[in-house]
N, CA, C, O and CB atoms as a CASP TS submission, in Angstrom:
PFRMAT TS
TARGET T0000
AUTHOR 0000-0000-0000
METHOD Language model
MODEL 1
PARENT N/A
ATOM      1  N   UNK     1      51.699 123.595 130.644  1.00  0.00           N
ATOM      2  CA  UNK     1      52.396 123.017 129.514  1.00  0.00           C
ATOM      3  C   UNK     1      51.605 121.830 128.981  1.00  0.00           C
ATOM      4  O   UNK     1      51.126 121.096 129.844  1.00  0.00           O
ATOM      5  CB  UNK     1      53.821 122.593 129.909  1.00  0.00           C
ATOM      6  N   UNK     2      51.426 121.574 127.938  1.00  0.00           N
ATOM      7  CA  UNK     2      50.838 120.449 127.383  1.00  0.00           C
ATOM      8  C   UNK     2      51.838 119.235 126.947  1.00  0.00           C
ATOM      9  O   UNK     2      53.065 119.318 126.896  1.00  0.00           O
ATOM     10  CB  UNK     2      50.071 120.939 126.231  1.00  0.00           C
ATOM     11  N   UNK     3      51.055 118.102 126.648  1.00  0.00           N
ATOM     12  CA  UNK     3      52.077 117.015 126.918  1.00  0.00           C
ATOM     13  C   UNK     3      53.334 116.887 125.478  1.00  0.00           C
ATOM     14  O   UNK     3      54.457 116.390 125.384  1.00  0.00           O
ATOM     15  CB  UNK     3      51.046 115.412 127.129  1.00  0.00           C
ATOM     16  N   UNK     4      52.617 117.461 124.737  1.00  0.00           N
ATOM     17  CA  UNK     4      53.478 117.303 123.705  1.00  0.00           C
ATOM     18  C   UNK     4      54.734 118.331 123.563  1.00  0.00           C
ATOM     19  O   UNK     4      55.697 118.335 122.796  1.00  0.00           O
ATOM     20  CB  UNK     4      52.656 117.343 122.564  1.00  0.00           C
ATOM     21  N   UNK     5      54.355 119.149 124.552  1.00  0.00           N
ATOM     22  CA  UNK     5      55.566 119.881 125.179  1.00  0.00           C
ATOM     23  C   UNK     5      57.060 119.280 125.745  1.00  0.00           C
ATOM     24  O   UNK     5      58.256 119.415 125.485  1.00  0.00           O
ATOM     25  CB  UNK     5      54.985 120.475 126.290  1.00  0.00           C
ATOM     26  N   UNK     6      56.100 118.449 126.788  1.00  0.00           N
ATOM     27  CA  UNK     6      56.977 117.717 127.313  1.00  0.00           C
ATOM     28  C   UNK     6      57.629 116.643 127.000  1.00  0.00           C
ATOM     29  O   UNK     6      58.599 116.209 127.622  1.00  0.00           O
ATOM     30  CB  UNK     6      56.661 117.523 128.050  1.00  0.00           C
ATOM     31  N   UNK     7      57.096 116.120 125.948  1.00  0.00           N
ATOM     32  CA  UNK     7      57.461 114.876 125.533  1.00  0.00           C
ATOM     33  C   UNK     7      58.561 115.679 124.448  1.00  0.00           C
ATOM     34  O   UNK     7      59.582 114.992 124.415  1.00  0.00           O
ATOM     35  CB  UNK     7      56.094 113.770 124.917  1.00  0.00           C
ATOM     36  N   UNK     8      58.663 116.568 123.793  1.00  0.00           N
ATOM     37  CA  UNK     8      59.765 117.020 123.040  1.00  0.00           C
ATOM     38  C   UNK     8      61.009 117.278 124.067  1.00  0.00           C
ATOM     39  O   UNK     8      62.190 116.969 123.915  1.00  0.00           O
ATOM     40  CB  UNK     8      59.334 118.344 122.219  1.00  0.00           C
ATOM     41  N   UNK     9      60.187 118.134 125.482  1.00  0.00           N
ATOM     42  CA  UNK     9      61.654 118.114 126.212  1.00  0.00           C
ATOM     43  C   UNK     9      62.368 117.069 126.893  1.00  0.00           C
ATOM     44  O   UNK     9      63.452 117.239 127.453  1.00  0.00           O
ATOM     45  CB  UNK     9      61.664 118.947 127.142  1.00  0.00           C
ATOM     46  N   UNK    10      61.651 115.836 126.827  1.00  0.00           N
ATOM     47  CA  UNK    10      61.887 114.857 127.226  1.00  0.00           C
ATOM     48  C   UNK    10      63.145 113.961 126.433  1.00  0.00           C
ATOM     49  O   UNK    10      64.210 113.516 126.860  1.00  0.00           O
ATOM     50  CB  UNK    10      60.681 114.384 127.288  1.00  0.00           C
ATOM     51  N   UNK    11      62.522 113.922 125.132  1.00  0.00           N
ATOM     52  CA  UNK    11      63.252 113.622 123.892  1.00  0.00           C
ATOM     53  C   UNK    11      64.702 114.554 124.150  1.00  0.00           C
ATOM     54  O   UNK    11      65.799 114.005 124.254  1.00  0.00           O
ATOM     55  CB  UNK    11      62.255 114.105 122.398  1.00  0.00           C
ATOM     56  N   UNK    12      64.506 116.112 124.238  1.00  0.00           N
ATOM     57  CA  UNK    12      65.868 116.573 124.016  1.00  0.00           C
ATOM     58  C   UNK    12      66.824 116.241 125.415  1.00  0.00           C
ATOM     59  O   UNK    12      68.052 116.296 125.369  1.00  0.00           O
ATOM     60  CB  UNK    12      65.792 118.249 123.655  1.00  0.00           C
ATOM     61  N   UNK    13      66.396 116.042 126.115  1.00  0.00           N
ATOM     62  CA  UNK    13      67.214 115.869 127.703  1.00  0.00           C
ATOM     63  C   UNK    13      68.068 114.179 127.181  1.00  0.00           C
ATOM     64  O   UNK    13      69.239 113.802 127.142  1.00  0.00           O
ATOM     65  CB  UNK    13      65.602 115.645 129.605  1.00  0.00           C
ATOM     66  N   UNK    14      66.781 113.570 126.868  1.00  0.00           N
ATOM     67  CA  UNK    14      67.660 112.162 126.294  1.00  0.00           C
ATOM     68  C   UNK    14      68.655 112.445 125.495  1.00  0.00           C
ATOM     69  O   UNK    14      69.796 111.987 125.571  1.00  0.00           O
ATOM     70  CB  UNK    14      66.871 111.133 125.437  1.00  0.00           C
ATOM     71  N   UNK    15      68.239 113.208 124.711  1.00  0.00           N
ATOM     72  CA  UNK    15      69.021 112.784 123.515  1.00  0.00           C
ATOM     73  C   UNK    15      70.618 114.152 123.951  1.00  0.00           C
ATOM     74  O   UNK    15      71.610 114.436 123.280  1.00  0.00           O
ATOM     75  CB  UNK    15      67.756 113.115 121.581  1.00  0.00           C
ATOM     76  N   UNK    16      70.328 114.463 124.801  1.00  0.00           N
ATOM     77  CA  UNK    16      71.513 115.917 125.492  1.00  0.00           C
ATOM     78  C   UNK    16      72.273 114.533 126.185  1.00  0.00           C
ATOM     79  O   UNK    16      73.337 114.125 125.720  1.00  0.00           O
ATOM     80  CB  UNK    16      70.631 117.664 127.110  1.00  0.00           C
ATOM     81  N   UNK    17      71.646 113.906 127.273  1.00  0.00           N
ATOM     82  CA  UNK    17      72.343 112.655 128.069  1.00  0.00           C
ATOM     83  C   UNK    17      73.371 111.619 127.374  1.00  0.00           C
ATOM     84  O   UNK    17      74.414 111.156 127.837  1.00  0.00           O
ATOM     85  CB  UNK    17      71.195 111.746 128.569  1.00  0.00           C
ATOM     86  N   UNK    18      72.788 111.407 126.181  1.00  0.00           N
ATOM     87  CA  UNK    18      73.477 109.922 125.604  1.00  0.00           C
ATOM     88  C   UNK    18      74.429 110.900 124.812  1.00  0.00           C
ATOM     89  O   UNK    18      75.403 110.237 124.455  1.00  0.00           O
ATOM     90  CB  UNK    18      72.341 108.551 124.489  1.00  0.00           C
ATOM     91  N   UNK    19      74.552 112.339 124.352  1.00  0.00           N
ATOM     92  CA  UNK    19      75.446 113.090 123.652  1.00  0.00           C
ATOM     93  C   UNK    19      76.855 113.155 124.669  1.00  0.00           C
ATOM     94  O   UNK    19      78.005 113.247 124.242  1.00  0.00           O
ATOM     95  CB  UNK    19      74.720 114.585 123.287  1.00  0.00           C
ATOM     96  N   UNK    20      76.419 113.075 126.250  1.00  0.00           N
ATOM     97  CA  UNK    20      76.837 113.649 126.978  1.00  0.00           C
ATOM     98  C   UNK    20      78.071 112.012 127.724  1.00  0.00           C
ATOM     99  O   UNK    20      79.109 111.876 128.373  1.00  0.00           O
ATOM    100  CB  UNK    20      75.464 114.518 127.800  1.00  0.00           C
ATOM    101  N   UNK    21      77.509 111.552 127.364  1.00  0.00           N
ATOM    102  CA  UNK    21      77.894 109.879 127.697  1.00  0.00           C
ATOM    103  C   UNK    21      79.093 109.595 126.356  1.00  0.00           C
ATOM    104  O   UNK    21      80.302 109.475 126.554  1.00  0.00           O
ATOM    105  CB  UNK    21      76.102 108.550 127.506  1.00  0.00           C
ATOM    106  N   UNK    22      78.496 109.534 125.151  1.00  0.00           N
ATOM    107  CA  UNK    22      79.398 109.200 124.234  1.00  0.00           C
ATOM    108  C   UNK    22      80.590 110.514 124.056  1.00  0.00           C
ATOM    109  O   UNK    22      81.730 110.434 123.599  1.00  0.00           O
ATOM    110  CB  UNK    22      78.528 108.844 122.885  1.00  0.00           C
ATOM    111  N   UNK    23      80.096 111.327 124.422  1.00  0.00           N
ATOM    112  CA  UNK    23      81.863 112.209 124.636  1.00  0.00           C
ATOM    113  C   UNK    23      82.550 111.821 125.825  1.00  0.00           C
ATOM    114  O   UNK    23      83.771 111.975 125.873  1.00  0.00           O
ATOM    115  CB  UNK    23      81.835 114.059 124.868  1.00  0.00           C
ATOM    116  N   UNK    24      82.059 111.440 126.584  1.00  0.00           N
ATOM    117  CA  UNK    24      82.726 111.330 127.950  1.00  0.00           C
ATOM    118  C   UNK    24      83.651 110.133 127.593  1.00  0.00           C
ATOM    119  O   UNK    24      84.880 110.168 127.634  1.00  0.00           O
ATOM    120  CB  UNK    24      81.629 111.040 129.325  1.00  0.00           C
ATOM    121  N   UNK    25      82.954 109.163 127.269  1.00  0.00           N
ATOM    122  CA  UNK    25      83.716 108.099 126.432  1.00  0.00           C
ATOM    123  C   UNK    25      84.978 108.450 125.711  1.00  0.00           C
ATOM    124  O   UNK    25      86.166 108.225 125.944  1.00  0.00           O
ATOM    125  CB  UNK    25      82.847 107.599 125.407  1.00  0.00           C
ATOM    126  N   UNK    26      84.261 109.148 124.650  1.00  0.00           N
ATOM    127  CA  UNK    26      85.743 109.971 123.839  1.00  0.00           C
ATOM    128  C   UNK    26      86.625 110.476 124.560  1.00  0.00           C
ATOM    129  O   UNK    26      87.758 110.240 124.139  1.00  0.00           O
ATOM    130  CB  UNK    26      85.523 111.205 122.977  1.00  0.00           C
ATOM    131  N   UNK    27      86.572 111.194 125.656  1.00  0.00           N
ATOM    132  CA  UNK    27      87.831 111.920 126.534  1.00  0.00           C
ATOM    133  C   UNK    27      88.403 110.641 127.251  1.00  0.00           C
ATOM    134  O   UNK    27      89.602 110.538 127.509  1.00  0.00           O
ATOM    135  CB  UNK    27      87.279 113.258 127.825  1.00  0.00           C
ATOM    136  N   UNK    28      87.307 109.496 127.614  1.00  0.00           N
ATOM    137  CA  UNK    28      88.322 108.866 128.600  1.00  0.00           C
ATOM    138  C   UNK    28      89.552 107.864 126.932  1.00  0.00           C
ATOM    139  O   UNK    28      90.673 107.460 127.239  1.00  0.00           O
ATOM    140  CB  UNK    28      87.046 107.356 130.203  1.00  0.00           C
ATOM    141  N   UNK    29      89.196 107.733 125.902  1.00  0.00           N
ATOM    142  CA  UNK    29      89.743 107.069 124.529  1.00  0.00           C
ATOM    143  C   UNK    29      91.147 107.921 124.548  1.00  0.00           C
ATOM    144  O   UNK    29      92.311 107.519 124.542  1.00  0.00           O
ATOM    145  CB  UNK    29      88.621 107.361 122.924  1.00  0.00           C
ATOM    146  N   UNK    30      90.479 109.548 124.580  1.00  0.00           N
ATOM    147  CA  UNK    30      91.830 110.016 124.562  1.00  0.00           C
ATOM    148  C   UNK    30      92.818 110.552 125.511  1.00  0.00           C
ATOM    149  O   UNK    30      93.934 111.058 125.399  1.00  0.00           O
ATOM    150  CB  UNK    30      91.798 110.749 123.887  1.00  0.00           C
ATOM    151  N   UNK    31      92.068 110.284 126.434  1.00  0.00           N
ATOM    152  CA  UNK    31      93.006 110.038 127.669  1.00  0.00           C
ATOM    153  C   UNK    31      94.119 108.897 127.267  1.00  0.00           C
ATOM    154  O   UNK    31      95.342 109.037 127.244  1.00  0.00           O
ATOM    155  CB  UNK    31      92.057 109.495 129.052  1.00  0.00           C
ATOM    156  N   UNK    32      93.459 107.899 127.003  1.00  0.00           N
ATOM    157  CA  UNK    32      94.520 106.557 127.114  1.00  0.00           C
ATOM    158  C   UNK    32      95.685 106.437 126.230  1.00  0.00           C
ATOM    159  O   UNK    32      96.740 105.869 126.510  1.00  0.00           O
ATOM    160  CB  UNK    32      93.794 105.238 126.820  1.00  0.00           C
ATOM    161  N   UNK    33      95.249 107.292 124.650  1.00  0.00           N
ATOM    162  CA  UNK    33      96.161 107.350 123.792  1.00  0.00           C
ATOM    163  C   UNK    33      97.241 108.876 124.266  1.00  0.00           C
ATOM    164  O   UNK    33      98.415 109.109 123.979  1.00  0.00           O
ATOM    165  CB  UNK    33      95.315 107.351 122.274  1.00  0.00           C
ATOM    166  N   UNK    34      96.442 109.523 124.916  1.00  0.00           N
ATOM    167  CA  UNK    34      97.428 110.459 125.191  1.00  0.00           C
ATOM    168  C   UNK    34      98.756 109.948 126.181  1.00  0.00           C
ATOM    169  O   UNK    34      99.948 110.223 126.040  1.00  0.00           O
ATOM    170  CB  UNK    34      96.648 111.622 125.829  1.00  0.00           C
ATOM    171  N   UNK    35      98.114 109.136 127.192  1.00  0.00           N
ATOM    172  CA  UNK    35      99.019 108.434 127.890  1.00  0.00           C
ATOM    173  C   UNK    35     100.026 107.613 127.634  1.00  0.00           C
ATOM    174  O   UNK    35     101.094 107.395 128.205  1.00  0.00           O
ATOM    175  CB  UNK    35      98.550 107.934 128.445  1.00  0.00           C
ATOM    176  N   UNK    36      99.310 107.023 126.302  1.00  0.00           N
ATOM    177  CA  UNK    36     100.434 105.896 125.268  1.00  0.00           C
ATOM    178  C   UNK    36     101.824 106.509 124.969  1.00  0.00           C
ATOM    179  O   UNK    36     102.967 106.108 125.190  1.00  0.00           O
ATOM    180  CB  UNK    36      99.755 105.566 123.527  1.00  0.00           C
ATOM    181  N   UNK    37     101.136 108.041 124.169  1.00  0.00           N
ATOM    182  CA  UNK    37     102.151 108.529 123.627  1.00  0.00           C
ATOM    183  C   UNK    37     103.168 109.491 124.430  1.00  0.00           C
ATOM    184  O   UNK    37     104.252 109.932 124.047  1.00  0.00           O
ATOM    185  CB  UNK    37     101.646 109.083 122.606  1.00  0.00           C
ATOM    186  N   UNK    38     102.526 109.678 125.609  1.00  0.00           N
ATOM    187  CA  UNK    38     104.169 110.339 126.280  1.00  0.00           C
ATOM    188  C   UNK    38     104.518 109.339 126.920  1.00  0.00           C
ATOM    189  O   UNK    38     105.295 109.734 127.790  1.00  0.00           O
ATOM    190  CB  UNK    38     104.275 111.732 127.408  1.00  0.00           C
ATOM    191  N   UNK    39     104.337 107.893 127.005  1.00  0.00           N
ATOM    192  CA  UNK    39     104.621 106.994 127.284  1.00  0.00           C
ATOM    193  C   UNK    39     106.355 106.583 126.196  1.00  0.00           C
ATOM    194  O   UNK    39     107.518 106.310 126.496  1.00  0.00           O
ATOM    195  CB  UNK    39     103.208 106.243 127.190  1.00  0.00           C
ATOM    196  N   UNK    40     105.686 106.739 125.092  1.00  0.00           N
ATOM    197  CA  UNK    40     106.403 106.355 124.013  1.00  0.00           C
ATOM    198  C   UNK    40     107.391 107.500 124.052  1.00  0.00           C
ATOM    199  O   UNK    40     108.583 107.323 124.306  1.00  0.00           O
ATOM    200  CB  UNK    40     105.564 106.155 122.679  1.00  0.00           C
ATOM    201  N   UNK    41     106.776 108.853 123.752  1.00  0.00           N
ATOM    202  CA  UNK    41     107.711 110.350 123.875  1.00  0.00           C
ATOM    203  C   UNK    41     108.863 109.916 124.639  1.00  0.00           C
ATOM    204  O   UNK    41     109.902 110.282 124.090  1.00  0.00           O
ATOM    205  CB  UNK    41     106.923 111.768 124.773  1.00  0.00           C
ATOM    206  N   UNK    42     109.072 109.185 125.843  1.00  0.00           N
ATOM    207  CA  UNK    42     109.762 108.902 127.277  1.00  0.00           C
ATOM    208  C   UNK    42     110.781 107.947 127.169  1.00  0.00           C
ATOM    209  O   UNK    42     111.891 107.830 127.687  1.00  0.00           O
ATOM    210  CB  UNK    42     108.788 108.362 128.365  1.00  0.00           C
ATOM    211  N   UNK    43     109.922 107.092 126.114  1.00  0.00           N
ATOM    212  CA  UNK    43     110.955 106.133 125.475  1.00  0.00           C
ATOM    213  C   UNK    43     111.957 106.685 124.429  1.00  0.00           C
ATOM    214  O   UNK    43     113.050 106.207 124.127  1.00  0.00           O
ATOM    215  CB  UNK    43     110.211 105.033 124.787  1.00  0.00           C
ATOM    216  N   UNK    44     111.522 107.480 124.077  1.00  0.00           N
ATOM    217  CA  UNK    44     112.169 108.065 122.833  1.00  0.00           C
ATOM    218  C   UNK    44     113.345 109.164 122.959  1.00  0.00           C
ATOM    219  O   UNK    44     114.398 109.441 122.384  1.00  0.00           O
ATOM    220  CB  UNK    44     111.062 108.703 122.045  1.00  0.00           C
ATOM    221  N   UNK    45     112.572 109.630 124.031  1.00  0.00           N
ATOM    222  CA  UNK    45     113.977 110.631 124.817  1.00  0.00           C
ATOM    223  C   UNK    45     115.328 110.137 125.407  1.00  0.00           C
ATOM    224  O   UNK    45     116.435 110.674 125.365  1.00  0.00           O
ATOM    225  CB  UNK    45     113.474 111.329 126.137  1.00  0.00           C
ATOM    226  N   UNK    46     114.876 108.808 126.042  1.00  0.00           N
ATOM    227  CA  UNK    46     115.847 108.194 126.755  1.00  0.00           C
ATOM    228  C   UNK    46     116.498 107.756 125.606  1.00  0.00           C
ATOM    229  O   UNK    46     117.445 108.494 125.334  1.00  0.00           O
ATOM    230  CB  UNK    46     115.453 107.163 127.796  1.00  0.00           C
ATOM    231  N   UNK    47     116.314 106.629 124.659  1.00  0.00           N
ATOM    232  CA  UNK    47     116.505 106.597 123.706  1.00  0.00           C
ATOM    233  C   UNK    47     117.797 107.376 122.949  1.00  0.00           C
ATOM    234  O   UNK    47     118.899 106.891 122.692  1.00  0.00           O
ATOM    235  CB  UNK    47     115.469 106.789 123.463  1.00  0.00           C
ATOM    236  N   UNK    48     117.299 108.762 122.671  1.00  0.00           N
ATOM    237  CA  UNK    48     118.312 109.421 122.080  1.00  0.00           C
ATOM    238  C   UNK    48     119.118 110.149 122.787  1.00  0.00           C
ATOM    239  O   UNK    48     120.051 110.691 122.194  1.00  0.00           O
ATOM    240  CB  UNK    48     117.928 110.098 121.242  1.00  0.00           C
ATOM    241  N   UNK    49     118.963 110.340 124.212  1.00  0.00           N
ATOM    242  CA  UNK    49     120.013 110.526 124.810  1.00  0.00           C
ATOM    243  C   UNK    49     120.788 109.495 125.211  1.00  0.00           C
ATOM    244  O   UNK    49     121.870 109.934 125.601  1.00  0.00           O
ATOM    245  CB  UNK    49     119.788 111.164 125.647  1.00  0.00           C
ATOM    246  N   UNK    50     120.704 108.127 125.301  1.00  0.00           N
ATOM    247  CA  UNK    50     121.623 106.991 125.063  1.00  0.00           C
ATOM    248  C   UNK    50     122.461 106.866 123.906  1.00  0.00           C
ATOM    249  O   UNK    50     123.544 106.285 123.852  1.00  0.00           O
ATOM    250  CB  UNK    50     120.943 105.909 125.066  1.00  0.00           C
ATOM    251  N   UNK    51     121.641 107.681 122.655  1.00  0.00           N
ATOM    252  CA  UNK    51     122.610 107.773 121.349  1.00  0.00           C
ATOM    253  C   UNK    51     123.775 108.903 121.697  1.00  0.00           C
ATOM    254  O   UNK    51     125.002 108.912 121.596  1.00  0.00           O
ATOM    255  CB  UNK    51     121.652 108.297 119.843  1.00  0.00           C
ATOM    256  N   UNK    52     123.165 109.484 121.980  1.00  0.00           N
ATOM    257  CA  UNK    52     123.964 111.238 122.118  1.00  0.00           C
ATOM    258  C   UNK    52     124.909 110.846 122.718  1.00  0.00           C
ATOM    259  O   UNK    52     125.896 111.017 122.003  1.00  0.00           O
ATOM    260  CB  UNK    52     123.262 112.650 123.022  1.00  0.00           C
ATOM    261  N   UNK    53     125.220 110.327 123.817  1.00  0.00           N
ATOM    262  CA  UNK    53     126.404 109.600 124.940  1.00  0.00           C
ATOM    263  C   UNK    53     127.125 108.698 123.997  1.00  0.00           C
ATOM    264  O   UNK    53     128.321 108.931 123.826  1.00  0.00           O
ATOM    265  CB  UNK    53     125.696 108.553 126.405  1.00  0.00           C
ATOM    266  N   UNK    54     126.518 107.598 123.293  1.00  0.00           N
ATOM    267  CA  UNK    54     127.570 106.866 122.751  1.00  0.00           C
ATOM    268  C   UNK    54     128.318 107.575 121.880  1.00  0.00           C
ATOM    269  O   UNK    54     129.542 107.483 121.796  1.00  0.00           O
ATOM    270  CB  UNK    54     127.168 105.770 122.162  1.00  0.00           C
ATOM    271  N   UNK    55     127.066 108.856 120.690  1.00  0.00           N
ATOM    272  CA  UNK    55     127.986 109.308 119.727  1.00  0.00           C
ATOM    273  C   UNK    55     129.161 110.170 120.531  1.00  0.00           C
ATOM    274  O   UNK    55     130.301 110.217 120.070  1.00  0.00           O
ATOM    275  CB  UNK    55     127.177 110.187 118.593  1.00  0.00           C
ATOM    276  N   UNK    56     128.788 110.873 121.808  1.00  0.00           N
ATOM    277  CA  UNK    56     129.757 111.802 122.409  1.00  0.00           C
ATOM    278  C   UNK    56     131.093 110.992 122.694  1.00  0.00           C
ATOM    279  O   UNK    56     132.187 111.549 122.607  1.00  0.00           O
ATOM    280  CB  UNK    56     129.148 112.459 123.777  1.00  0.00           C
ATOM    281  N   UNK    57     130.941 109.494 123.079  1.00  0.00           N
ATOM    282  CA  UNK    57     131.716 108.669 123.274  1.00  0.00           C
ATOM    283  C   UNK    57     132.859 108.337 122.091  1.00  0.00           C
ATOM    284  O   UNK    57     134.065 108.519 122.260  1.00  0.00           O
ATOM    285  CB  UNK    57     130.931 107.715 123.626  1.00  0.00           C
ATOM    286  N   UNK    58     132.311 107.867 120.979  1.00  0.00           N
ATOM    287  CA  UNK    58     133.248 107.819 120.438  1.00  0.00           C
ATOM    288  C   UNK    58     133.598 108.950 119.185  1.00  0.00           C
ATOM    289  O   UNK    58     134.085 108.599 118.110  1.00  0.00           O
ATOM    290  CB  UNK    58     133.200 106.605 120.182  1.00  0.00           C
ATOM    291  N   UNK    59     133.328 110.070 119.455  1.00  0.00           N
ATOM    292  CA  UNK    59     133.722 111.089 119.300  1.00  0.00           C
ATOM    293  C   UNK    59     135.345 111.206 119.699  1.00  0.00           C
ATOM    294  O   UNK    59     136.348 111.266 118.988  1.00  0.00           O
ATOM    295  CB  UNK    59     132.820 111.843 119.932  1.00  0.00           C
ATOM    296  N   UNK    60     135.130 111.212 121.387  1.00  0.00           N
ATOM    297  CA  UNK    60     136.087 111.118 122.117  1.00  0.00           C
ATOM    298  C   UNK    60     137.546 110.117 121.597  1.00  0.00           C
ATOM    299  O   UNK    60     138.747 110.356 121.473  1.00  0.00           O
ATOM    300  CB  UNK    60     135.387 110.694 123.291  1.00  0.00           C
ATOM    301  N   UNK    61     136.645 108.889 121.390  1.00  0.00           N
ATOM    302  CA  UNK    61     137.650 107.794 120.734  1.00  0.00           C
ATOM    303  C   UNK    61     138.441 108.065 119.744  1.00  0.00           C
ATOM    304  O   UNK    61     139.616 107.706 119.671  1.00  0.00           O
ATOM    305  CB  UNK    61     137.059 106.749 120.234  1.00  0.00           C
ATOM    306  N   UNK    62     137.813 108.738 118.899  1.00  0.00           N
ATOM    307  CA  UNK    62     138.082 108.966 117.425  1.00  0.00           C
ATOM    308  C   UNK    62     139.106 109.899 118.016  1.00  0.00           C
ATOM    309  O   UNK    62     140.072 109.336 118.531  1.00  0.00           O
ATOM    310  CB  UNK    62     136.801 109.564 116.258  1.00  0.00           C
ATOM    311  N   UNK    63     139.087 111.051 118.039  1.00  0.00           N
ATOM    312  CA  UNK    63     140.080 112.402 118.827  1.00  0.00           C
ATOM    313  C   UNK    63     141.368 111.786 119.667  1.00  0.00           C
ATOM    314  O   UNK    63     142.453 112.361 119.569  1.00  0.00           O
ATOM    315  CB  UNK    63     139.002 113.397 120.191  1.00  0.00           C
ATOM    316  N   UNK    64     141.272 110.963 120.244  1.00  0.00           N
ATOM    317  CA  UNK    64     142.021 110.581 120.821  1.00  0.00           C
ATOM    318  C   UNK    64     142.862 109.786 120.472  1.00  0.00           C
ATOM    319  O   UNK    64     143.979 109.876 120.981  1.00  0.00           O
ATOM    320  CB  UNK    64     141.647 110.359 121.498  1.00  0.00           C
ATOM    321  N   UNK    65     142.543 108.587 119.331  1.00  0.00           N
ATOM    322  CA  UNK    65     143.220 107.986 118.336  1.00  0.00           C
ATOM    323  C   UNK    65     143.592 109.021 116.788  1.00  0.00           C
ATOM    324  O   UNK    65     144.147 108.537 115.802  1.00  0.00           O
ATOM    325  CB  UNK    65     142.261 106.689 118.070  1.00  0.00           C
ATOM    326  N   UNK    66     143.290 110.005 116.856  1.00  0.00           N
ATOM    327  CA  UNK    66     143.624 110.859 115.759  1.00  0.00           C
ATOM    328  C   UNK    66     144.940 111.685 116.240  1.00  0.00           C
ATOM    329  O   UNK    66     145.866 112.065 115.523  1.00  0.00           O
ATOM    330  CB  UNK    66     142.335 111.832 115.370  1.00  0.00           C
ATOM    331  N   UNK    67     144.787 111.854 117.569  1.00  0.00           N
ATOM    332  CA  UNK    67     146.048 112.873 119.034  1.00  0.00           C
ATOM    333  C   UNK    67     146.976 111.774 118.520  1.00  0.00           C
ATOM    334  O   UNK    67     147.832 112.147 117.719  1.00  0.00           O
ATOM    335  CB  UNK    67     145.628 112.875 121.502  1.00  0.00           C
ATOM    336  N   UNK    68     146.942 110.237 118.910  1.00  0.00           N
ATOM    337  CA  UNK    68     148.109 109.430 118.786  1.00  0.00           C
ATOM    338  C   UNK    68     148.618 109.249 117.343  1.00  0.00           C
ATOM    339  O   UNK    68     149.807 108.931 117.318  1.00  0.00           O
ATOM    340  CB  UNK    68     147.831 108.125 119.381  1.00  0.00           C
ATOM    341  N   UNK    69     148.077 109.357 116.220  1.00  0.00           N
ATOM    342  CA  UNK    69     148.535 109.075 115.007  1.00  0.00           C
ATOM    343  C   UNK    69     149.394 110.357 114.668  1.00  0.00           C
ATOM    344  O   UNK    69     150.528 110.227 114.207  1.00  0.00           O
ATOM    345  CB  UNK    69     147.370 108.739 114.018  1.00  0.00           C
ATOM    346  N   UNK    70     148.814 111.643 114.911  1.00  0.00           N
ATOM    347  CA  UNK    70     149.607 112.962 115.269  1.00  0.00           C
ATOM    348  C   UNK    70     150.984 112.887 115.872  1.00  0.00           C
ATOM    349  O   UNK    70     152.053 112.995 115.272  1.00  0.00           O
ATOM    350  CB  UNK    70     148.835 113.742 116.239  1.00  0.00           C
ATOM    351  N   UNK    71     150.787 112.687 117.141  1.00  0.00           N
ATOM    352  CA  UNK    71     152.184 112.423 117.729  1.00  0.00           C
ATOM    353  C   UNK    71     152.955 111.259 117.322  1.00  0.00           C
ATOM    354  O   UNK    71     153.764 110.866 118.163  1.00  0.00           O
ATOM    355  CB  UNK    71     152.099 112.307 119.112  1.00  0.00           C
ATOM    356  N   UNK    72     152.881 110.500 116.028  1.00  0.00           N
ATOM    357  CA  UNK    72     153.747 109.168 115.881  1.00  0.00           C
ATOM    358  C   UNK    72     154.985 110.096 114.611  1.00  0.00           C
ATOM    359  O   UNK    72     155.940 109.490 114.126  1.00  0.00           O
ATOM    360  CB  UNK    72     152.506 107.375 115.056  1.00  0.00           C
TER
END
């Protein structure tokens, strides 16, 4: 092989390495935001199942003060 052979494959191995580095980067970026957001998802669930209970709640209220105005 002659050198100018090598010096091109040299060039492409670098330039394959630092391709190989700055994605790795990118996965660990979206690792973190992926983590954010079922972070948040988690919040958000709890969230509306705390709504769902209160609305089920006074659902209940309402029905039950509607039963007594019925029977008056």
């Amino acid at each position: 092989m002659s050198l100018s052979v090598l010096d091109e494959l040299e060039s492409k191995i670098k330039q394959a390495v630092e391709t190989i580095q700055l994605l790795q980067l990118e996965v660990e970026e979206l690792k973190e935001k992926n983590a954010e957001i079922e972070s948040a998802k988690a919040t958000l669930n709890q969230e509306y199942e705390q709504l769902k209970a209160e609305q089920q709640s006074f659902q209940e209220r309402l029905r039950s003060l509607l039963g007594q105005i019925d029977n008056v």
